[in-house]
C-alpha positions as CSV (number, residue, x, y, z in Angstrom):
1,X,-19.2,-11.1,-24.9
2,X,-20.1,-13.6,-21.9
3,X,-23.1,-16.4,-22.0
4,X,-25.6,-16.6,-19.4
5,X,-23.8,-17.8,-16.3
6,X,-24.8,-21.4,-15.1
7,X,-24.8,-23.5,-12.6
8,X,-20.8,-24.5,-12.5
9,X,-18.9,-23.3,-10.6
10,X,-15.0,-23.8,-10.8
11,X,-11.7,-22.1,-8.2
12,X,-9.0,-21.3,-10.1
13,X,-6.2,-20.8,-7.2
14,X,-3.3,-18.3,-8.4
15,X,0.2,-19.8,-8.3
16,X,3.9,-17.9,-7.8
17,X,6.8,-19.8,-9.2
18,X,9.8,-17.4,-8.9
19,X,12.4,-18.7,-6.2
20,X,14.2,-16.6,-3.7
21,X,17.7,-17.4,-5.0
22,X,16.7,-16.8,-9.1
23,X,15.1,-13.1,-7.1
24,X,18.3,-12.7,-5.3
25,X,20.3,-12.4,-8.7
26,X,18.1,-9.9,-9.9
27,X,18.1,-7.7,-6.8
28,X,22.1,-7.8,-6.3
29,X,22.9,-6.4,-10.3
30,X,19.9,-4.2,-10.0
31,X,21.2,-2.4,-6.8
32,X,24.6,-2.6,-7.8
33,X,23.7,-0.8,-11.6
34,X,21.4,1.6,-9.6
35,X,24.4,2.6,-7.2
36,X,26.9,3.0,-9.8
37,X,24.7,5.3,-12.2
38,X,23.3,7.5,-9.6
39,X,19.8,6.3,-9.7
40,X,19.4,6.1,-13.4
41,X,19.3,2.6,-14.0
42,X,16.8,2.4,-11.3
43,X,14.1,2.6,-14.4
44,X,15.7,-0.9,-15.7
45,X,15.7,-2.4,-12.3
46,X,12.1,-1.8,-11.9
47,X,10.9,-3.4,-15.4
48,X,13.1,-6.5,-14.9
49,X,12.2,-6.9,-11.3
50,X,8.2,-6.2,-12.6
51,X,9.1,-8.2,-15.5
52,X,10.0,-11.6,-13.4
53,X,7.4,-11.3,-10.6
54,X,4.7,-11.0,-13.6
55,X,6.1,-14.0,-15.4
56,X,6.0,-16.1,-12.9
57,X,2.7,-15.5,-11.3
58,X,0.5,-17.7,-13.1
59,X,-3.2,-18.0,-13.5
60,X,-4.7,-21.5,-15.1
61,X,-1.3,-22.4,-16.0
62,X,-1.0,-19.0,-17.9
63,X,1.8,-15.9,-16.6
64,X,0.9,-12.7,-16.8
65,X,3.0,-10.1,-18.5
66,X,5.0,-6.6,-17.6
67,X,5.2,-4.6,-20.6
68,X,6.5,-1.3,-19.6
69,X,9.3,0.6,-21.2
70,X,11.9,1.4,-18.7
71,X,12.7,5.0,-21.0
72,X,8.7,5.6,-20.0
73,X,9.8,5.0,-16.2
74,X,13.0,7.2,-16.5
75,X,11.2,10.4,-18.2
76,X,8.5,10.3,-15.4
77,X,10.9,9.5,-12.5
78,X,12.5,12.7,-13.6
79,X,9.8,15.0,-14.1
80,X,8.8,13.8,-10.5
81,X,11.7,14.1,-9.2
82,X,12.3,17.7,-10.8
83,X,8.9,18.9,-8.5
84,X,10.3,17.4,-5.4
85,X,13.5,19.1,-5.7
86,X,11.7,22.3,-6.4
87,X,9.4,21.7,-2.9
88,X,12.5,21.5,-1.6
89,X,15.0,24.1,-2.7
90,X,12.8,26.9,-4.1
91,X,11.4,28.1,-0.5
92,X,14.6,28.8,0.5
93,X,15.2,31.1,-1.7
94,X,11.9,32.2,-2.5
95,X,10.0,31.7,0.7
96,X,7.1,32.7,-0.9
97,X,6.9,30.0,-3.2
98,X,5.8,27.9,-0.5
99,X,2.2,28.1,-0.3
100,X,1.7,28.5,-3.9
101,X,3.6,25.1,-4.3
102,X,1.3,23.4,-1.9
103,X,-1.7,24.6,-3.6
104,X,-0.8,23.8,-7.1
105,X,-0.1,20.4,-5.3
106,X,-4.0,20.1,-4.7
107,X,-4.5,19.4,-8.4
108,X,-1.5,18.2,-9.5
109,X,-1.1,14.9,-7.1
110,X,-4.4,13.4,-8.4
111,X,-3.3,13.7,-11.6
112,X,0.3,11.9,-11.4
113,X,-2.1,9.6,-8.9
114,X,-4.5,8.7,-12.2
115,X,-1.3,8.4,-14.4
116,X,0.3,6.0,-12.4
117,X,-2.8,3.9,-12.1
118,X,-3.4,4.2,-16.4
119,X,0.5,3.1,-16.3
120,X,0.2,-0.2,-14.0
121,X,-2.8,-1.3,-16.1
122,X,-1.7,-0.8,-19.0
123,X,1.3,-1.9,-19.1
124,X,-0.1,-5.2,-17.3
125,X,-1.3,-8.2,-19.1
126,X,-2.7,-11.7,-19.5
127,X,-3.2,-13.8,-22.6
128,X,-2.1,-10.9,-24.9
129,X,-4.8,-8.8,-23.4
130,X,-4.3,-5.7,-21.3
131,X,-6.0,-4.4,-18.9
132,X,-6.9,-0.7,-18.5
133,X,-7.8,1.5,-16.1
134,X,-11.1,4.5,-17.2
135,X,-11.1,6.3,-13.6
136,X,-11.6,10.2,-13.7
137,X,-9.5,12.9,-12.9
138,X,-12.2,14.6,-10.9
139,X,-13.3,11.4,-8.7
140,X,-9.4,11.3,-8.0
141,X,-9.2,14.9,-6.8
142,X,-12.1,14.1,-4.3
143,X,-11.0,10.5,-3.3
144,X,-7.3,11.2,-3.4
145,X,-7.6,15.2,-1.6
146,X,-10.6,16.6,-0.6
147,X,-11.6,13.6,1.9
148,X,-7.8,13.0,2.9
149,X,-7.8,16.6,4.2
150,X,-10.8,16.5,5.2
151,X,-9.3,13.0,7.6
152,X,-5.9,14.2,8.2
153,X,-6.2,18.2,8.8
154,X,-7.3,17.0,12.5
155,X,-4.6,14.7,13.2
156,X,-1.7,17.5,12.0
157,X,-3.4,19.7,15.0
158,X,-3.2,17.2,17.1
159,X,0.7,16.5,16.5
160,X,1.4,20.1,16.8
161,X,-0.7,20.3,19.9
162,X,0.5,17.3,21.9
163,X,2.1,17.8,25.1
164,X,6.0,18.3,24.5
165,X,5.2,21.0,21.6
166,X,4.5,23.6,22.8
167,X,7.1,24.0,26.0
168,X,5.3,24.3,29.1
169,X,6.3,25.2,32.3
170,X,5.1,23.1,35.0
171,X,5.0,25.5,38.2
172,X,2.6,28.0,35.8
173,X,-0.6,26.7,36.0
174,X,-2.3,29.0,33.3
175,X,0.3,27.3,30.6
176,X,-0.8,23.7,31.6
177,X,-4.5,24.8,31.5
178,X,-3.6,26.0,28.2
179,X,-1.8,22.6,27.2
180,X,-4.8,20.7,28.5
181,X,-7.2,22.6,26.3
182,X,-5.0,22.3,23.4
183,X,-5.0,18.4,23.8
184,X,-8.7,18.4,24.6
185,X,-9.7,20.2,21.2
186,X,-7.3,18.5,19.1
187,X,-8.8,14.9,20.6
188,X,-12.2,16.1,20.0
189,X,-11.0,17.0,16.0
190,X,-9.6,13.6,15.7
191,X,-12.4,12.3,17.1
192,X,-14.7,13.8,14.4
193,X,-12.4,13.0,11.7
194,X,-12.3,8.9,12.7
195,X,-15.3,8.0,11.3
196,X,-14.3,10.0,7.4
197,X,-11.6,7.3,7.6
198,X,-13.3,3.9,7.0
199,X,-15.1,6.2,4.2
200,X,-11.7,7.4,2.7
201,X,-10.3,3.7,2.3
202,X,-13.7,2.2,0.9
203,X,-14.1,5.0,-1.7
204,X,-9.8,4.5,-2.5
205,X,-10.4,1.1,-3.8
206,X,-13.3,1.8,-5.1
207,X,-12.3,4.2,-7.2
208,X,-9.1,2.0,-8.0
209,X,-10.9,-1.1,-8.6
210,X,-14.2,0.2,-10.7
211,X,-12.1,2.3,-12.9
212,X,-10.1,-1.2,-13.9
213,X,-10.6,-3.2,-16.9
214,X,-9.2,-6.6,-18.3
215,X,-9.8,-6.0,-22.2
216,X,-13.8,-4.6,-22.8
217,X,-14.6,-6.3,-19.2
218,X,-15.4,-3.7,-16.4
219,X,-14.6,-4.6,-12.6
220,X,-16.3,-4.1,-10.0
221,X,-16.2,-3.4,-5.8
222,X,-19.0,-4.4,-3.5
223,X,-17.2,-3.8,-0.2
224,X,-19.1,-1.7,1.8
225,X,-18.1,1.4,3.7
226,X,-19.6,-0.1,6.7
227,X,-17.6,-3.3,6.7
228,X,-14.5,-0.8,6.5
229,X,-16.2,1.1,9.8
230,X,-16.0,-2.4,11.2
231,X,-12.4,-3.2,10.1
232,X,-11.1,0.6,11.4
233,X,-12.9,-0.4,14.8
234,X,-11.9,-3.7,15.4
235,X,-8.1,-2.3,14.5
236,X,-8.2,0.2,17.2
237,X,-9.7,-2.5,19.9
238,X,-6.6,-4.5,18.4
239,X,-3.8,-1.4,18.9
240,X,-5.8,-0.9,22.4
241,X,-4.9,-4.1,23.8
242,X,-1.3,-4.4,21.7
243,X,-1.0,-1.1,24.1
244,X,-1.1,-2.9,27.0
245,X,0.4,-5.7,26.2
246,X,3.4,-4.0,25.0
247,X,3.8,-1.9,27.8
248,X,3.1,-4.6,30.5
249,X,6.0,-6.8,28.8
250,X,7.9,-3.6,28.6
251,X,7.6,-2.8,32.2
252,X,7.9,-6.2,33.7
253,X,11.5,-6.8,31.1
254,X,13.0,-3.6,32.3
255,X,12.0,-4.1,35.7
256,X,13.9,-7.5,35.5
257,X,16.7,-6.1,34.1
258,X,17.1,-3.0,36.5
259,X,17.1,-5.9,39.4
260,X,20.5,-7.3,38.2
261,X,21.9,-4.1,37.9
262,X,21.4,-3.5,33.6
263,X,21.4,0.3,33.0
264,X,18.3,2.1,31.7
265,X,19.8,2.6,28.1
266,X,20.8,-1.2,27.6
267,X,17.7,-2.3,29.6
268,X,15.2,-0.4,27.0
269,X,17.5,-2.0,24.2
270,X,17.6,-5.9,25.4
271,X,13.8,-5.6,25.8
272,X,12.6,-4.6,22.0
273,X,12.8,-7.8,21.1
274,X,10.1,-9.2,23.2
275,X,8.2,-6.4,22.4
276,X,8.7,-6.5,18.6
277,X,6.4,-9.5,17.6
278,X,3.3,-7.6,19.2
279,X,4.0,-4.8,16.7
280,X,4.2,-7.1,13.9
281,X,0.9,-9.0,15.5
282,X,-0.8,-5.7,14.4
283,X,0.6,-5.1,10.8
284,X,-0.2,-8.7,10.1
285,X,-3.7,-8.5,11.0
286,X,-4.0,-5.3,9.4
287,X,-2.7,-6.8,6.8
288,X,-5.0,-9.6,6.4
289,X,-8.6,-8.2,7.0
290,X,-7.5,-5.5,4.8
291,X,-6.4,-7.5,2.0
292,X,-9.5,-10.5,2.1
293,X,-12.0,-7.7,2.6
294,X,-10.5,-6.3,-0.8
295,X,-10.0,-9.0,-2.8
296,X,-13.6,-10.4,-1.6
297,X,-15.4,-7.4,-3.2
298,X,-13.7,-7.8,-6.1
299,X,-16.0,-8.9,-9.2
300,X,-16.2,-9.1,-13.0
301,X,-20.0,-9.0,-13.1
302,X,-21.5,-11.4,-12.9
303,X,-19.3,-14.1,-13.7
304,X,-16.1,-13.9,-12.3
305,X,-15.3,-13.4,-8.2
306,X,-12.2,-13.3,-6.2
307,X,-11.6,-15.3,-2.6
308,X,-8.8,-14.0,-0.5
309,X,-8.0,-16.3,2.5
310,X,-5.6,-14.7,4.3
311,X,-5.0,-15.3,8.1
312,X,-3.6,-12.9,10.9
313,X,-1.3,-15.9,12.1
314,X,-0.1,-16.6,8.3
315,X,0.7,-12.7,7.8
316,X,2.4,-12.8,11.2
317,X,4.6,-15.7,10.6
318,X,5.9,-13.9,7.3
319,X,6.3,-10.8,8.9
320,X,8.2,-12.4,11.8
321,X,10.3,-14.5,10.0
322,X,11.5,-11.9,7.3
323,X,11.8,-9.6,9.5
324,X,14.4,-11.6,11.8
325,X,16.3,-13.3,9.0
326,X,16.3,-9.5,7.6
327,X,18.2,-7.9,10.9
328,X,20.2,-10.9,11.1
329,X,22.0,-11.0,7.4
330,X,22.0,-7.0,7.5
331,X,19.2,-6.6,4.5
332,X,20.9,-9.5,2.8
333,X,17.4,-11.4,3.2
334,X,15.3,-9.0,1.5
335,X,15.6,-10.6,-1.8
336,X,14.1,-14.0,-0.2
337,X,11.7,-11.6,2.0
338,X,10.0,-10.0,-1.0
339,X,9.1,-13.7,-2.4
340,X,8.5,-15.4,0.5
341,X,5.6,-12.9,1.1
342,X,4.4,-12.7,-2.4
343,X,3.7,-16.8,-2.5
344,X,2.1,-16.5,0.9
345,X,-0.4,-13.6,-0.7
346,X,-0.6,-15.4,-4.0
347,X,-1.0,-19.0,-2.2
348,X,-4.4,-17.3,0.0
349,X,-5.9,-15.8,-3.4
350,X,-8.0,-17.6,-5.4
351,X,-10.1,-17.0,-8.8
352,X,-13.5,-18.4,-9.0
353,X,-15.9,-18.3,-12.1
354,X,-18.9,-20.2,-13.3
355,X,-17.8,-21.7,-16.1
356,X,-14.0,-22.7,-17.7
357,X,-12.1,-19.7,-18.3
358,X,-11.2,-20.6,-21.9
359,X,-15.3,-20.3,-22.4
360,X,-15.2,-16.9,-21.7
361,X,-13.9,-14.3,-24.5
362,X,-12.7,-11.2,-23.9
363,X,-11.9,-8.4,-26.4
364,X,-9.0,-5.7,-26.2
365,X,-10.2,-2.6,-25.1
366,X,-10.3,-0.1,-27.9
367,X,-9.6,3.0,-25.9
368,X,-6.9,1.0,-24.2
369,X,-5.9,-0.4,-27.5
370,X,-5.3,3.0,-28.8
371,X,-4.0,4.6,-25.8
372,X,-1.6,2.2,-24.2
373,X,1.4,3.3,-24.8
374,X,1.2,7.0,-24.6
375,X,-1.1,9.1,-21.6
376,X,-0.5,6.7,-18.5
377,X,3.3,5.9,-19.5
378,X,4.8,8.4,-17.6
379,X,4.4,8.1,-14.3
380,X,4.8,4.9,-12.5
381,X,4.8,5.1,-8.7
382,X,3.9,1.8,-7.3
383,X,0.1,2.8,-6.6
384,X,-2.1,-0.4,-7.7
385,X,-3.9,-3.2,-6.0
């Protein structure tokens, strides 16, 4: 399928086309349709929204395509929608139902998980090719469950264990002993838990990315699970001194406040936002070593590699500025939001092969040739790259 890979070398940066105001259009009838027929047009709305980011993400001068049917979208919103509402209601007046429907959850969830990854690929293309997506439904059930509760079983003790709880009374010392050892064992479990976390979110995109295809062409994911140790650590030395920072402007603005005589209510409020950038200081460099140390182990071997350039300062600026001009027009911003921070992600991302991609031929897929219309179409909820 591919030659022998040379010398040349050749970046191939993505480009994003759509405008705010053509997006804005869009978003207005789609919301309005969705309102007026209860959620069912909500399908549509999702295929022409996909449907114009797609077409106007473009890749060597070429757009890529959306190609889902929106009655696909509807039949699967419905069927997930039916097993919520049956979460919901059916304890109350079977209670129980309850455990049962959290243990046929266990399998269930990894399955609409591997559905909704077949759906996104398949129904994606570029030059009349599709991708696909080959994963397993038994690597999902361990990547997707087991390790999850294996991570998060700690930290659900610890939030029923923290101090406000369980109501303690603070002239009996045996109930704050108590507290105290609660606290103690529940840090100790989270603790032991911390370090199954960088392995959770190497082994999710693995798993995502190494069961994707574009035509007969595997990809692969070289990121390590210790360069994910490393980004979990340096994000908590981040949140540690965001901590402090975010309490030491919220002390010092209060303080000011309560010295010409504002209330304690309207002090805490007229402070946020000094505090709020330091919040979105941490999303956006989540953000950003997150998505470069994704993209950057992203390979079609051995030809084809990805280069993700993204900054904590570029991510910030986004998030700061959409989030402002968001509170400020009451969510009439959103529309401009959304592409603002799709050309910013687009604009870092960059393809880079060894020779011209018109050299390089790929062939559709014949498993996804055959099946891509029919086992991933009914299930599409957002979970992708």
């Amino acid at each position: 399928m591919l030659g022998t890979p040379s010398e040349y070398s050749t970046t191939i940066p993505f480009e994003f086309q759509g405008t705010g105001r053509d997006f804005f259009r869009i978003w207005t009838v789609n919301l309005f349709l969705s309102l007026l027929t209860l959620g069912i047009y909500s399908a549509w709305a999702k295929v022409r929204t996909q449907r114009y980011l797609y077409s106007h993400l473009y890749l060597d001068d070429t757009p890529f395509e959306y190609l889902a049917n929106p009655i696909n979208i509807l039949v699967g919103r419905l069927i997930a929608g039916t097993l919520v509402l049956t979460y919901v209601i059916a304890p109350e007046f079977f209670p129980a139902l309850s455990v049962w429907i959290v243990v046929a959850a266990v399998p269930l969830v990894p399955w609409i998980i591997l559905k909704s990854l077949q759906f996104r690929a398949r129904n994606s293309a570029y030059r009349n090719i599709r991708f696909g997506f080959q994963g397993s439904y038994w690597a999902a059930l361990f990547y997707f469950m087991t390790i999850p509760i294996m991570v998060f079983a700690p930290l659900v003790l610890l939030s029923l264990f923290m101090p406000g709880v369980i109501e303690v009374d603070p002239e009996d010392p045996a109930m704050l002993e108590q507290q105290v050892t609660y606290s103690a064992i529940s840090g100790a479990l989270f603790l032991l838990a911390l370090p199954f976390f960088p392995f959770f979110l190497q082994r999710a995109y693995q798993y995502t990315i190494a069961g994707s295809s574009f035509g007969d062409a595997r990809f692969q994911f070289r990121s390590r699970v210790n360069e994910y140790v490393g980004l979990v650590f340096k994000f908590i030395g981040l949140s540690i001194l965001l901590v402090f920072g975010i309490a030491l402007v919220y002390g010092i603005g209060v303080a000011m406040l309560f010295a010409v005589g504002v209330g304690p209510q309207a002090a805490s409020i007229m402070v946020l936002p000094l505090v709020l950038p330091l919040y979105l200081l941490l999303f956006a460099a989540w953000a950003a070593w997150k998505t470069n140390l994704m993209y950057n182990g992203l390979v079609i071997p051995s030809w084809y590699t990805f280069k993700s350039t993204a900054t904590m300062g570029g991510f910030f600026k986004i998030y700061f500025i959409n989030t402002s001009l968001i509170i400020l027009t009451l969510g009439i911003y959103i529309p401009w939001a959304v592409i603002r921070m799709i050309r910013y992600r687009v604009s870092c991302l960059e393809f880079v092969s060894t020779q011209p991609l018109d050299n390089f031929l790929f062939n559709e897929d014949p498993e996804v040739n055959a099946a891509g219309q029919e086992a991933g179409d009914m299930f599409d909820l957002g979970i992708g790259l």
